[in-house]
C-alpha positions in Angstrom: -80.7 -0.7 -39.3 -82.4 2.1 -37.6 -84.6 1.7 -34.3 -88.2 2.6 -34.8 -88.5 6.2 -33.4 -92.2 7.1 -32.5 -92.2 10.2 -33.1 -91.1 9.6 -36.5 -94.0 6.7 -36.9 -96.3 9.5 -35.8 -94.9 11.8 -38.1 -95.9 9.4 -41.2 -99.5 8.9 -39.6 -100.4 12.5 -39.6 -98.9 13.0 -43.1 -102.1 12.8 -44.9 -101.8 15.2 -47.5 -97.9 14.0 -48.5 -97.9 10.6 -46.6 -97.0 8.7 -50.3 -94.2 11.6 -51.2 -92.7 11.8 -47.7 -92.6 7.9 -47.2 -91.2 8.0 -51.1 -88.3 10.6 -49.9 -87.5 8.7 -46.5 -87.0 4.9 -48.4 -84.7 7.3 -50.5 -82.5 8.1 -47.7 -82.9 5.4 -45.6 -80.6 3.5 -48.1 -77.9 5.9 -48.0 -75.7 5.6 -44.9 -77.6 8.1 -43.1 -79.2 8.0 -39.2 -82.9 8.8 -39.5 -84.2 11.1 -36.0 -86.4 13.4 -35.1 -85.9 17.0 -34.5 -87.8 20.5 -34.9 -91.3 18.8 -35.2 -90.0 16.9 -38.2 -87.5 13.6 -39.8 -84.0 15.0 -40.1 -81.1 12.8 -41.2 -78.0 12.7 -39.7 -74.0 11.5 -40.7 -71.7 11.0 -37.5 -74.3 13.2 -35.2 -74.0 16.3 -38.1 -77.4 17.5 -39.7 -77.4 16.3 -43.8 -81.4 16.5 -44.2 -85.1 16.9 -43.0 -88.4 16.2 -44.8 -91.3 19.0 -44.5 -94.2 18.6 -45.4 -96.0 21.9 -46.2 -99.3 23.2 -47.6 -98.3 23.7 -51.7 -95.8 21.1 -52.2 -93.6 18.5 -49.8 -89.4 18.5 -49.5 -86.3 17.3 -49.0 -84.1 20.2 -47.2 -80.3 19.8 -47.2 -79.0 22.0 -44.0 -75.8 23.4 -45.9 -77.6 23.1 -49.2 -75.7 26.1 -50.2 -72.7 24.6 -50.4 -73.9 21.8 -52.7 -73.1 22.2 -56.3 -76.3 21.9 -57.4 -75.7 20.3 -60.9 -79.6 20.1 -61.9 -80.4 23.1 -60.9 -82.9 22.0 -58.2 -82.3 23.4 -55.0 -84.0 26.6 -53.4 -84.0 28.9 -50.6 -86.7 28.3 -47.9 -87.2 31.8 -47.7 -86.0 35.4 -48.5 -83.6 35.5 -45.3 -82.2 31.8 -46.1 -78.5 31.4 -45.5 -77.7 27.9 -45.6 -80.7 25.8 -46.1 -81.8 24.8 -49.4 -84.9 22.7 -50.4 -86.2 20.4 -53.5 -89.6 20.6 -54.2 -92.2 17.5 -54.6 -95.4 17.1 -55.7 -96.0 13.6 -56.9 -94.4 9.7 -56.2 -94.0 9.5 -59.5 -91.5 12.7 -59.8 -89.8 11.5 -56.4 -89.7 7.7 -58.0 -88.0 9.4 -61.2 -85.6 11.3 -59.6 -84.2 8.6 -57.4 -80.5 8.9 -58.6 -80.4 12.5 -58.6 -81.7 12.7 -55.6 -79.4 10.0 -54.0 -76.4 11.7 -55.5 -77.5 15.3 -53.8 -77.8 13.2 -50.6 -74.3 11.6 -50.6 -72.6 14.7 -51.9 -74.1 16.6 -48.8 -72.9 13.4 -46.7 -69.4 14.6 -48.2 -69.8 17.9 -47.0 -70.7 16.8 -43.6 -67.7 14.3 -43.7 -65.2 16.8 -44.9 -66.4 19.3 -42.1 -67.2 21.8 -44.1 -68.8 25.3 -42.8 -71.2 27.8 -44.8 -69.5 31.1 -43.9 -71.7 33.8 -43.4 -70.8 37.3 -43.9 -71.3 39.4 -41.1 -74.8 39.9 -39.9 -75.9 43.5 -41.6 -79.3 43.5 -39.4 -79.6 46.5 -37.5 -81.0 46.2 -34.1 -85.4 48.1 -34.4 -84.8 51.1 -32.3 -87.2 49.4 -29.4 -85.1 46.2 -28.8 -82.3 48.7 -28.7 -83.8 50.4 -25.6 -84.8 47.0 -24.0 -81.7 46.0 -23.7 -80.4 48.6 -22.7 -83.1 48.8 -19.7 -82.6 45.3 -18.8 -79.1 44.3 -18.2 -80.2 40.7 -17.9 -81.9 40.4 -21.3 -78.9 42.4 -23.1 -76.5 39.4 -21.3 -79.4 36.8 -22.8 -79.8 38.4 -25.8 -75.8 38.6 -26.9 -75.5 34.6 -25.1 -77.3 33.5 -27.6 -76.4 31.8 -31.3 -76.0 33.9 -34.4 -78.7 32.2 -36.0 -81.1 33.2 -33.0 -80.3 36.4 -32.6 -81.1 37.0 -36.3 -84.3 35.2 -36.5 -85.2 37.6 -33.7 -84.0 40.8 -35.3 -85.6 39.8 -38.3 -89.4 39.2 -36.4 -88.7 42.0 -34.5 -88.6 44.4 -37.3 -91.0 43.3 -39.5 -93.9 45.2 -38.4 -94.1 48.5 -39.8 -96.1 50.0 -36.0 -94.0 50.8 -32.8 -96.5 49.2 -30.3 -96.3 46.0 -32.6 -92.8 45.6 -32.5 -92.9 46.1 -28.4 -95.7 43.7 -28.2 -93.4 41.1 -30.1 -90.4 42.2 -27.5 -92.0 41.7 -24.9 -94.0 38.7 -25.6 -90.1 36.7 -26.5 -88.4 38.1 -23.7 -88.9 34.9 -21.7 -87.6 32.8 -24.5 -84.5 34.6 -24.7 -84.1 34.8 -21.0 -84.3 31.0 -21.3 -81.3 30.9 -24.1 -84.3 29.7 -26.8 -84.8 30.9 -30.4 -87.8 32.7 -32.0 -89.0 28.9 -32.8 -87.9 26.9 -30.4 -90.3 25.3 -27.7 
């Protein structure tokens, strides 16, 4: 039996909008031999210390987000990318008990097969990053030694989601602005959305 985490508590109580979908999705993996705990602001479920799942609640819909949900087979055809840059994660999307309720033995079978996955040790493999470095955070680094040494120090999966926000805006001065304003984040080894 898991200990009550307060965070998690907490979690449910703010839930207002998805409270009945989320609590639906957590009694669903609660009975599957996962560790319920709390990390990036939100329930994540763990095998043997290795990330399975997490439940988001968002503005259009809630979900259950398997973290190598690309390597699941996906027999129903339910899972999707979070978003356009998505590597590994993959989501299901909820918008009613009664849908959660109905898919109860789907949804435990997508949860012990990504349990498998984690057991077996398996590894999405990414193909090399084909990002190319906006012109700006070229010259930064270059200018500061100590942010090129932070910069390279930190996790492929960082230095991406950095890349990525760095060259999204389409104006010099806004790309600078967004340099400038993470530099202490990377100086301190954190990602784009880490606190």
């Amino acid at each position: 039996m898991n200990e009550v985490n307060p965070e998690i508590e907490a979690f449910f109580t703010r839930a207002k909008k998805w409270r009945g979908e989320l609590q639906a999705l957590r009694a669903i993996l609660l009975d599957c031999p996962v560790t319920e705990d709390f990390k990036w602001r939100s329930p994540c479920y763990t095998f043997q210390n290795g990330n399975v799942a997490a439940l988001w609640g968002l503005k259009e819909y809630c979900a259950l987000a398997f973290f190598k949900g690309a390597l699941l087979k996906d027999a129903e055809g339910l899972l999707v990318a979070p978003g356009e840059n998505s590597r590994s994660m993959r989501k299901i999307r909820f918008s009613s008990v009664a849908e959660i309720v109905g898919m109860e033995a789907t949804l435990k079978d997508y949860i012990h097969e990504a349990i498998n996955v984690e057991k077996a040790g398996l590894k999405v493999k990414f193909p090399k990053d084909d990002l190319e470095l906006p012109a700006e955070l070229m010259s930064k680094l270059d200018e500061d030694p100590d942010l090129k040494t932070a910069f390279e120090g930190l996790t492929p999966g960082r230095r991406r989601g950095y890349i990525l926000y760095f060259s999204q805006p389409k104006q010099s001065r806004t790309r600078v602005s967004r340099i400038e304003k993470s530099t202490p984040k990377i100086l301190g080894g954190k990602g784009l959305h880490d606190r």
